[in-house]
C-alpha positions in Angstrom: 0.0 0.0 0.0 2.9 2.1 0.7 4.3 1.4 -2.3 1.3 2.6 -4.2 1.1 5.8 -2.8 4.7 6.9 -3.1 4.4 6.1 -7.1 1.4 7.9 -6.9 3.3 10.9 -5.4 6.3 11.0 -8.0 3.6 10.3 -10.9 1.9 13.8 -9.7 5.6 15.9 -9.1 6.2 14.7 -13.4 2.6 15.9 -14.2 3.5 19.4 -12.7 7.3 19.5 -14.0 5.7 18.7 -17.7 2.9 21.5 -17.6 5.4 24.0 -16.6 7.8 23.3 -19.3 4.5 23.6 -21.9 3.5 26.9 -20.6 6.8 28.3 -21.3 7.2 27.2 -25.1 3.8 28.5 -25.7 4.7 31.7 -24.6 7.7 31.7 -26.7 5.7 30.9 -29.6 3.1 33.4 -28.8 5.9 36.1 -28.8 7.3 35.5 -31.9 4.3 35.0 -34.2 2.9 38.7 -32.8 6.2 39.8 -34.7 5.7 38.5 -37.5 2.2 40.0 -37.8 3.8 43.3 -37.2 5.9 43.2 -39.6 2.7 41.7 -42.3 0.8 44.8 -41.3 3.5 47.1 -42.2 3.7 45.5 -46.2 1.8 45.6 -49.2 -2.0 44.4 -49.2 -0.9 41.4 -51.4 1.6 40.6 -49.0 -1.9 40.9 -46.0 -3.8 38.7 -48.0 -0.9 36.1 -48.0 0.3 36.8 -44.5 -3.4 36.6 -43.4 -3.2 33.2 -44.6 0.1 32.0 -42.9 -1.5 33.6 -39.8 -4.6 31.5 -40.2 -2.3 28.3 -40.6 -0.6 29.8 -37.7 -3.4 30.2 -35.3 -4.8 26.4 -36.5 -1.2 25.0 -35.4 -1.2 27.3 -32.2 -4.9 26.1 -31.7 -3.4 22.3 -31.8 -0.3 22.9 -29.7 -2.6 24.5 -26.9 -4.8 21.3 -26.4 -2.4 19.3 -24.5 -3.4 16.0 -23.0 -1.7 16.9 -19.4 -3.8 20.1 -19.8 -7.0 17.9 -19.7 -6.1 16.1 -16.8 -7.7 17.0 -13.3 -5.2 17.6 -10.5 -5.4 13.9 -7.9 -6.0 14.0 -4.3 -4.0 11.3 -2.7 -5.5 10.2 0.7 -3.5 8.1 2.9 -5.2 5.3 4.7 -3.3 4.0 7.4 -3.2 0.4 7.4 -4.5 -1.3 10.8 -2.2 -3.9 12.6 -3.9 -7.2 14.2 -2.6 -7.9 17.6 -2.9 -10.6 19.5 -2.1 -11.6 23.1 -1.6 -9.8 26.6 0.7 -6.8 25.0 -2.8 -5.9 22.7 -3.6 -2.6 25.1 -0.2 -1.4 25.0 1.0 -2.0 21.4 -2.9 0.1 20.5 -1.9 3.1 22.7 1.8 3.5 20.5 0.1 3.1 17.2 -2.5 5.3 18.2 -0.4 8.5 18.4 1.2 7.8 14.9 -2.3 7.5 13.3 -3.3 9.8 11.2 -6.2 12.6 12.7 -7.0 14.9 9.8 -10.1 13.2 8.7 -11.5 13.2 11.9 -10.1 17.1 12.5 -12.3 18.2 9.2 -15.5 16.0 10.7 -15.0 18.7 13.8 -15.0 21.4 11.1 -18.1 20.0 9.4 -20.0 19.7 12.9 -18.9 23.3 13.8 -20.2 24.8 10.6 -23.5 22.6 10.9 -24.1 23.4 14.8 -22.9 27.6 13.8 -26.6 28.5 12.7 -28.0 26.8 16.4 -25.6 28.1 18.4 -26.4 31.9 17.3 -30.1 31.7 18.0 -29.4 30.0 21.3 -27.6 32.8 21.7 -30.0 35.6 21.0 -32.2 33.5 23.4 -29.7 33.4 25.8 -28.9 36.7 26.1 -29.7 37.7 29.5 -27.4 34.9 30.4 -24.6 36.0 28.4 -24.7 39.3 30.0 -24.6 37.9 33.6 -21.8 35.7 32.7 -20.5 38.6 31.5 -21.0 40.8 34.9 -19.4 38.0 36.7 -16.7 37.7 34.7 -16.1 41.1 35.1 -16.3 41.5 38.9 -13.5 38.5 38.8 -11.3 40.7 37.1 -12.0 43.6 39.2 -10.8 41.5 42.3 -8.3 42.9 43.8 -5.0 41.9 44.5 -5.3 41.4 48.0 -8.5 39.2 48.0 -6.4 37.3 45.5 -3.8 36.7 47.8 -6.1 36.0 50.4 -7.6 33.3 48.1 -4.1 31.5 47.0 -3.4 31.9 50.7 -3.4 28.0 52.5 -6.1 26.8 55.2 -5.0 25.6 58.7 -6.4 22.6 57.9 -4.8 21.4 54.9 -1.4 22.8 57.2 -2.6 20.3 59.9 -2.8 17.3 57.5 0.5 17.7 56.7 1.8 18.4 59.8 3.6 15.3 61.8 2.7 17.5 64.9 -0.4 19.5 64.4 -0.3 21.4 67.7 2.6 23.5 66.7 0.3 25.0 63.8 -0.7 28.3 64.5 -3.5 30.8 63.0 -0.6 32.7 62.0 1.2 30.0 60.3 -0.8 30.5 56.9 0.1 33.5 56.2 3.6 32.4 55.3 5.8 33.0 52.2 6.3 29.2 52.3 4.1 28.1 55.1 4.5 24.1 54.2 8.2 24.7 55.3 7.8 26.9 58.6 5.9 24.1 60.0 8.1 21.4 59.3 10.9 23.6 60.4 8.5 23.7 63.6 7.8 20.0 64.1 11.1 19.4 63.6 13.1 17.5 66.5 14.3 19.7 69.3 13.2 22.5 67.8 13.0 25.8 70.1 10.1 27.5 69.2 9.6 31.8 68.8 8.6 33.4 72.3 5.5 34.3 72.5 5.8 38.1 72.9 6.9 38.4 69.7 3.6 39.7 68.2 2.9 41.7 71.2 2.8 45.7 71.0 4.2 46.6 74.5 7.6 45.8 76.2 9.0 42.6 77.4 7.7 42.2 80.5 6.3 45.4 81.0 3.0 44.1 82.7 5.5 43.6 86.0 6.2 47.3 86.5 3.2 47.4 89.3 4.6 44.2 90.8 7.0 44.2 93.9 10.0 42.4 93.3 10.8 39.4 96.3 14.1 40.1 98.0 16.9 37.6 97.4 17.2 35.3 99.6 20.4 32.6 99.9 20.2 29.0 98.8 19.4 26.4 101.6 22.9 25.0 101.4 24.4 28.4 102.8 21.5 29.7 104.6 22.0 26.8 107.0 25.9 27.5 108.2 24.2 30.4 109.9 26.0 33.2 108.1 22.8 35.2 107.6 22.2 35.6 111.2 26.0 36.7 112.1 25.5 39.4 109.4 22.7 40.4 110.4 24.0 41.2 113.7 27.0 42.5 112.2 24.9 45.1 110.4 22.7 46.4 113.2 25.9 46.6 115.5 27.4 49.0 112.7 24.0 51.0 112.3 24.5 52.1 116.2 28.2 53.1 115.9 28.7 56.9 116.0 29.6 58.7 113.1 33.8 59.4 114.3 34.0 55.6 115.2 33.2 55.1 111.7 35.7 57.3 110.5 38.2 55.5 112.8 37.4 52.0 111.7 37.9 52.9 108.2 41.1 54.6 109.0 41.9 51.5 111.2 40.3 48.7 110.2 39.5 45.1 112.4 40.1 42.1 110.5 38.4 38.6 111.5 34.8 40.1 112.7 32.7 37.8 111.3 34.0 34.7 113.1 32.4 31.5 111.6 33.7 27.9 111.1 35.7 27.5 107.8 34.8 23.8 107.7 31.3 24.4 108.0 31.7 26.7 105.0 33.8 24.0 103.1 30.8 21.3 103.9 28.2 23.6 102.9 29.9 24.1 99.2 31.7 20.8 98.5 29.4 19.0 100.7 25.7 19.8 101.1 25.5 22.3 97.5 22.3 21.6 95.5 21.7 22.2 91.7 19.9 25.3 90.8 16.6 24.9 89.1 17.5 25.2 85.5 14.9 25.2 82.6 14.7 22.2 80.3 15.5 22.7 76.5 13.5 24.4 74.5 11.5 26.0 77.8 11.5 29.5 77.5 10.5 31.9 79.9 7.5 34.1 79.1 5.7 36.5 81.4 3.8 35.7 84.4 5.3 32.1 84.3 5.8 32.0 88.0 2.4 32.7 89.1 1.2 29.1 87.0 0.3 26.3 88.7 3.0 23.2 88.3 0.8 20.3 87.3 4.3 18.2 87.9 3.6 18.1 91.7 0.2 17.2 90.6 -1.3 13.0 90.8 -4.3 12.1 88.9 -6.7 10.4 91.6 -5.5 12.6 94.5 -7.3 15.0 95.6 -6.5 18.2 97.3 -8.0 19.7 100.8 -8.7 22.9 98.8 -9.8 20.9 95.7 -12.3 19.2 98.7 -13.3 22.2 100.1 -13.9 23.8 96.5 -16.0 21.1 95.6 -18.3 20.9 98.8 -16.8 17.7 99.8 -17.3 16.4 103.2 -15.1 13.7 104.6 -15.4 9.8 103.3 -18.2 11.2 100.4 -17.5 10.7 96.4 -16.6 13.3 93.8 -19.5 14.4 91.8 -17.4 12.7 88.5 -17.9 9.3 89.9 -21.4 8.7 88.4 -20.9 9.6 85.1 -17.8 7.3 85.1 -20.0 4.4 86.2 -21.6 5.1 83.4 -19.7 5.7 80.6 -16.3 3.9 82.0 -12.7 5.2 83.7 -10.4 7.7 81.8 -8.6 5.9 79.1 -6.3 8.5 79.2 -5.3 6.6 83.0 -5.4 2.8 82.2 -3.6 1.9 85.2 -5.4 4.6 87.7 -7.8 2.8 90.4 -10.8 4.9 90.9 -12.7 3.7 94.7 -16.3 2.6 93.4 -15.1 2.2 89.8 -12.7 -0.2 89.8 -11.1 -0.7 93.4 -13.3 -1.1 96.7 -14.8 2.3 98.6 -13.8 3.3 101.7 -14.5 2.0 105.1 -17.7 3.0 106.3 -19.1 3.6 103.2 -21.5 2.3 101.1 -23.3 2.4 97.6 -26.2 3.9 96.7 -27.7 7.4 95.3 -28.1 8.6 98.8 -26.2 12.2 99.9 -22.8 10.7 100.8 -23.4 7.8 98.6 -20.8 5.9 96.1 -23.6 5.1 93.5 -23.7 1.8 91.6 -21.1 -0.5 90.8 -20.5 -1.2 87.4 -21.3 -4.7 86.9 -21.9 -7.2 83.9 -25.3 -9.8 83.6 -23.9 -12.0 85.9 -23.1 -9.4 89.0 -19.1 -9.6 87.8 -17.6 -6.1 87.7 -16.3 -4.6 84.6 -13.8 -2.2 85.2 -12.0 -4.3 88.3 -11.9 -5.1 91.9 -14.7 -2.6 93.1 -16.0 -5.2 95.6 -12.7 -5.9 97.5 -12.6 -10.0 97.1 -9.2 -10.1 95.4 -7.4 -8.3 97.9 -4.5 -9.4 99.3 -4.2 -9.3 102.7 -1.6 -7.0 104.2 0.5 -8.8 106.7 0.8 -7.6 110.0 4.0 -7.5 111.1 3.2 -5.9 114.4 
């Protein structure tokens, strides 16, 4: 097929070279014989009469030579037709998708064309019907191009959310965080390992720790280590001894001074440094201090389970009665945040003296399955161990 076509090809380039050459001897031809008919006018009549003739004879032959046979031909229009491959097998799917791209897509491109022009005369009175349409597509399209380049940075800008999901740690995200040149890299940079994070008065319009101007600052007092050889004391008394000294005895001291008043122990001194010296309180990596971090409660000291006199008292809690959360974790079951915490009436026995029931100063109902077991543990007491008494 192939074949075929490229001899039809080189059959159509000969056709062309041929015509060409044609046209140009006829022209040639023309020129001269309109010459020689000049020069006939210019003789005798005789001589017309015979050129006349000749000029007949010529235009007969000129006549013939103009009908050539290429000039009757129609030009060709070669179509290719791609020829279709069979395949067979497991590597069909993959073999189609190749060929595909090298077939040929004019055919189906002029189809398009013919569609177009048939579906032209619709789409025009659709849209004369459609007008009003047009024009509000048109009013929105114009209001999106009258957005301004702030609300179009606002709506590039990257939700908290999607900066969560890609978060490792999404409690170091902040509402701030979006608003980043490259916020996808700020909070890696902040979920990063032993990373120390910004202080928090860095957005803050006032001072560092101008909020503590009103405050009273707590005189310094000495480590326990040194406070206990009893040097405070031997100042002290040191200092009000010198407060009642007269103003020339002053004078005198300073001209002669008394070595060795403060007597105290140099190897109680030595003990206390190389002996009985404690760490300072240092802060841990990466904790900063911020303002009005003293005043917060240390939830370190703090146990789960164990509650407080003033926690009691704040609750309205008389001696041997249940907190008011122990119902509702009958119900619904302990903290699963405290696996291993034992809860009295939940999953460990009550209290001497006390008993169950919805009564005031009663430990509600123990959670129990169909069969009277408990769920959550030993709330009844049998599997105790007893304690042995040593006594």
């Amino acid at each position: 097929m192939t074949v075929e076509v490229a001899n039809g090809v080189a059959e159509k380039i000969n056709m062309t070279a041929a015509s060409k050459k044609s046209r140009e001897s006829e022209r040639r031809r023309r020129r001269r014989k309109q010459k020689k008919n000049k020069k006939a006018s210019e003789s005798t009549a005789g001589d017309d009469s015979d050129t006349a003739a000749e000029n007949g004879n010529g235009v007969d032959d000129s006549a013939k030579e103009n009908s050539d046979p290429q000039k009757d031909l129609e030009p060709v229009d070669v179509e290719y037709v791609p020829e279709k491959a069979d395949f067979y097998g497991d590597v069909d799917e993959e073999f189609r998708k190749v060929f595909e791209k090298f077939c040929f897509k004019e055919t189906a491109g002029s189809e398009d064309n013919d569609k177009k022009d048939e579906t032209a005369p619709d789409a025009a009175l659709k849209k004369n019907v459609n007008s009003d349409s047009d024009e509000e597509e048109q009013d929105a399209t114009q209001k999106e191009k009258s957005i301004s380049n702030k609300k179009k940075k606002l709506q590039r800008r990257m939700k908290i959310a999607d900066l969560k999901q890609i978060c490792s740690r999404p409690d170091v995200v902040e509402v701030w965080d979006a608003t980043a040149g490259d916020p996808k890299l700020l909070v890696f940079l902040k979920s990063y390992r032993n990373t120390v994070p910004v202080p928090r008065h860095w957005s803050q319009k006032r001072k560092f720790l101008q909020g503590k101007r009103g405050i009273e600052k707590q005189p310094f007092q000495l480590p326990d280590f040194i406070a206990a050889t009893g040097i405070e004391k031997i100042r002290q008394a040191y200092i009000e001894k010198e407060d009642s000294k007269k103003l020339k005895q002053k004078q005198r001291e300073r001209m002669q001074p008394k070595m060795g008043k403060m007597d105290i122990d140099y190897q109680v001194l030595h003990d206390a440094f190389f002996k009985y010296q404690t760490k300072p309180k240092l802060t841990a990596h990466g904790d900063m201090y911020h303002e009005g971090k003293e005043f917060e409660v240390k939830l370190r000291e703090m146990k789960p389970g164990m509650l407080s006199q003033e926690l009691k008292d704040a609750l309205g809690m008389p001696e041997g009665t249940p907190p008011p959360w122990l119902i509702n974790m009958q119900r619904y079951g302990p903290p699963p945040s405290y696996p291993q915490l034992k809860i009295p009436g939940l999953n460990a026995p009550i209290p001497p003296g006390a008993s169950f029931g919805y009564h005031p100063g009663g430990w509600g109902k123990p959670p129990v399955d169909e069969n009277g077991r408990p769920l959550y543990g030993d709330v009844f007491g049998e599997y105790q161990q007893e304690q042995p008494n040593y006594e």
